[in-house]
N, C-alpha and C positions, 0 to 999 in steps of 0.2 A: 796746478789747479786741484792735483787729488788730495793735499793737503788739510785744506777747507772744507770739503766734505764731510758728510755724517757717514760713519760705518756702518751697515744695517748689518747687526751680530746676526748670526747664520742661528735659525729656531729649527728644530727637530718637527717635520711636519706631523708627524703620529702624535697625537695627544695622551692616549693608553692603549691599551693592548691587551685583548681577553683570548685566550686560546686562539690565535692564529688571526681573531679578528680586528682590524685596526681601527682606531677612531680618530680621522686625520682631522686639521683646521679648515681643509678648504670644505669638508663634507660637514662639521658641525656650524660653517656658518650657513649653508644653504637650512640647516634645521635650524639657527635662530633667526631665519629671515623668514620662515614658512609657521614659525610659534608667534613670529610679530606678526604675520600678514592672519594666520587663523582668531588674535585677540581683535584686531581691529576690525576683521569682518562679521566676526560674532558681535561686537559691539552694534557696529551698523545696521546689523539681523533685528537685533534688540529693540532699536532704534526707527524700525522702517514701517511700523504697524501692519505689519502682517504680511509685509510685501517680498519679506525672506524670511526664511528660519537657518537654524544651525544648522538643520540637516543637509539643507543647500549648501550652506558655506565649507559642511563636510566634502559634500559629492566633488562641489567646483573646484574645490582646492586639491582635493583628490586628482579630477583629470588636469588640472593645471600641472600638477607636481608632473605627471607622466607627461606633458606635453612640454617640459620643462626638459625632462633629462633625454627624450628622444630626439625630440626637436631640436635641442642644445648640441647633441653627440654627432646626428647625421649633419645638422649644419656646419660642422665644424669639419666634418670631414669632407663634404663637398664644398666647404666654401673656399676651406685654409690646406686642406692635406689630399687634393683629387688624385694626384700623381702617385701618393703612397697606397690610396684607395684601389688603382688601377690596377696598381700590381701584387696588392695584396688586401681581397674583397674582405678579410675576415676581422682586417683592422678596424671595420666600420663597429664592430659588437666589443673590441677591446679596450672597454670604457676605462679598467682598470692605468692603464696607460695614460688617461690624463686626455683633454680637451674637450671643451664646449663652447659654444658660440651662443653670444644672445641673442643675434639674430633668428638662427636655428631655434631656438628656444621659443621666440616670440612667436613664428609659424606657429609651432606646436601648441601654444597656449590659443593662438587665433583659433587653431581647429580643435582644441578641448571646448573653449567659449563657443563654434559653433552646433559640437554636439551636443555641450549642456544645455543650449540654448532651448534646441528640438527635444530636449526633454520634460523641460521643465516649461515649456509652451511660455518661451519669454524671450522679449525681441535681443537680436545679437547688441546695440548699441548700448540697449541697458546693462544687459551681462558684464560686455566691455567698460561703462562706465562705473560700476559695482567692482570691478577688478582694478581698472587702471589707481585709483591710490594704492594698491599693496603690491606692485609691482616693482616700487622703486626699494621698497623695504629689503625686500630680495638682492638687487642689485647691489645697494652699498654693502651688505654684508660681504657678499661674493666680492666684491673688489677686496677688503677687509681680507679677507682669503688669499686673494692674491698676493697683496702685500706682504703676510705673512711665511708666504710660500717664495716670496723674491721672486717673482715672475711677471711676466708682461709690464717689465719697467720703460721708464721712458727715455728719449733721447738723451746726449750728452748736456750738460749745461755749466752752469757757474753760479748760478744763484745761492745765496748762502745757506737753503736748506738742502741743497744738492745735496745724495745716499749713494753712498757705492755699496750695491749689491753683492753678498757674499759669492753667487753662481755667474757673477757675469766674467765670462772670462776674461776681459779687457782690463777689467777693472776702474769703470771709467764714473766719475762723478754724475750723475743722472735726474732728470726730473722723478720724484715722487708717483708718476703719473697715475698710479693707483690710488694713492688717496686725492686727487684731483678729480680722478670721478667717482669715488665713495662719496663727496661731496656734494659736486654738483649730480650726479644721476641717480643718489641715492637721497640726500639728506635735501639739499633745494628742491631736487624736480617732488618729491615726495610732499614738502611745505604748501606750494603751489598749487597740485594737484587740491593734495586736504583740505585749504582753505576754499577752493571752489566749490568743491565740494558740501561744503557746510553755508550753502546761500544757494536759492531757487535758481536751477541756472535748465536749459536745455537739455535733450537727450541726445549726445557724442560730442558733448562741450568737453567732458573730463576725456574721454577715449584720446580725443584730437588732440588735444594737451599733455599727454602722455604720448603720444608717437613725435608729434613736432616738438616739444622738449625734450625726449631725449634724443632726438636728431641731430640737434644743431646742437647739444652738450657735447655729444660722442664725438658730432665731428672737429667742435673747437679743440678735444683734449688731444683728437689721432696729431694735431700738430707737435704734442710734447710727448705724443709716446711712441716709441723705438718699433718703425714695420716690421711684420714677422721678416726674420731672414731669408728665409724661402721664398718672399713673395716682392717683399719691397715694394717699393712706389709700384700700384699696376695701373695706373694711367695718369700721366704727368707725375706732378707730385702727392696724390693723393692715395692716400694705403685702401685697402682692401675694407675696412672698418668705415671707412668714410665713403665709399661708394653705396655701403648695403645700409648705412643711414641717410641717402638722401631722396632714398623714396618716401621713408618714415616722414623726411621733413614734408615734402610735397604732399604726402596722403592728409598728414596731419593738420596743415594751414587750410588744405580745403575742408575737409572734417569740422575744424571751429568756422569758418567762414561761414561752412551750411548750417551748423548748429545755429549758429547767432542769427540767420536772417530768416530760417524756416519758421513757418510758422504754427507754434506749436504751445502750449501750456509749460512753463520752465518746470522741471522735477522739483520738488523739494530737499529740501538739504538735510540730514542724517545728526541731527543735534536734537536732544531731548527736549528742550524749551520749543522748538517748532514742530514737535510731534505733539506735545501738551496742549498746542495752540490751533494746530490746525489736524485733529485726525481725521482717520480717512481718505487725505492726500498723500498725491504719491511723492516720493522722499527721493 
């Protein structure tokens, strides 16, 4: 079977290298997912008569970042590494070392959105629906990282795009599974999102749509990608990844459920032809 395989050439993770500081792939794709998500929310700023400016789309994205990499780090280490945690508290600050969790991540961005919220005297639903399009921008990147890094690959398989990973020790023919969700968590759920987006829809119609799509994405792809070794299936068969997505799915179904039946005036949609047409309303 390893015959058929694609060989994924082994890449040098450090990009360059200035006096001792390195500039790796998986940290320049988190900065071109955070330069897509700062162009499209400036656009939207632009676009919202008056209902944001840059200077917000600075702050949010600011505590977003921080609510990104702390959120990311301590989830990853209480989620996936608590045992290493226990015996050794200091691993929790040695980022350097490698892991993050999106779940972890998405707390922290939940409570960046709740503190920007109270600052800028604006409800949490709208914040979250002003965020959930650039979320996913972020994600594909980051997988894109992955993939480049040969990490977090997927199970065995035989399909004829099957890649044997330079670091897998086994050597074993594998799903892709990284770019399976650069695809769909990043490039569809993102589609999706933006097109709702751009049409008068309710306030936590986009949020709801963003946790229940990437819910049920994450958890269709934990089928093709290989459990951490440490943790393996943790109830039946389903990994670790797929447990801590299916509150996402649950939160998220009822979120559009109550969007769509409350009753409320729909937002506007974030397209120039419907700011020309209708100012004044909110977007």
């Amino acid at each position: 079977m390893n015959f058929a395989a694609i060989q994924l050439p082994e890449i040098n993770q450090v990009i360059v290298e200035f006096g001792g500081v390195a500039l790796r792939w998986y940290g320049m794709m988190y900065l071109v997912g955070f330069v897509l998500a700062l162009l499209i929310a400036n656009k939207a700023a632009d676009r919202s008569n008056g209902l944001w400016t840059r200077d917000q789309v600075g702050d949010l994205l600011f505590y977003g970042f921080l609510g990104v990499i702390i959120g990311g780090r301590v989830g990853y280490v209480f989620f996936y590494q608590w045992d290493h945690f226990v015996s050794d508290p200091l691993y929790l600050i040695e980022i350097w070392q490698g892991g993050m969790s999106f779940h972890g991540g998405l707390i922290g961005v939940i409570l960046a959105i709740v503190f920007f919220a109270r600052e800028e005297n604006k409800k949490f639903l709208e914040v979250g629906d002003f965020v959930a399009p650039l979320v996913p921008l972020g994600l594909g990147a980051g997988r894109i990282g992955n993939f480049i890094n040969a990490e977090l690959w997927g199970r065995e398989t035989d399909v004829p795009w099957a890649m044997i990973f330079p670091n897998d020790p086994e050597q074993l023919p594998r799903h892709p599974s990284q770019l399976y969700e650069f695809f769909l968590e990043g490039v569809v759920l993102f589609a999706i999102i933006y097109l709702v987006c751009k049409k008068p829809r309710p306030t936590g119609l986009a949020s709801g749509l963003f946790l229940a799509g990437y819910g049920l994405f994450r958890m269709f792809i934990e089928f093709f990608r290989e459990p951490d070794a440490h943790l393996g299936f943790v109830l039946s068969q389903l990994s670790m990844g797929q447990l801590l997505s299916l509150p996402m799915v649950v939160v998220g179904i009822g979120l559009i459920i109550w969007a769509l039946t409350k009753s409320s005036v729909p937002q506007q949609p974030v397209s120039k032809k419907k700011v020309s047409k209708a100012k004044g309303m909110a977007k």
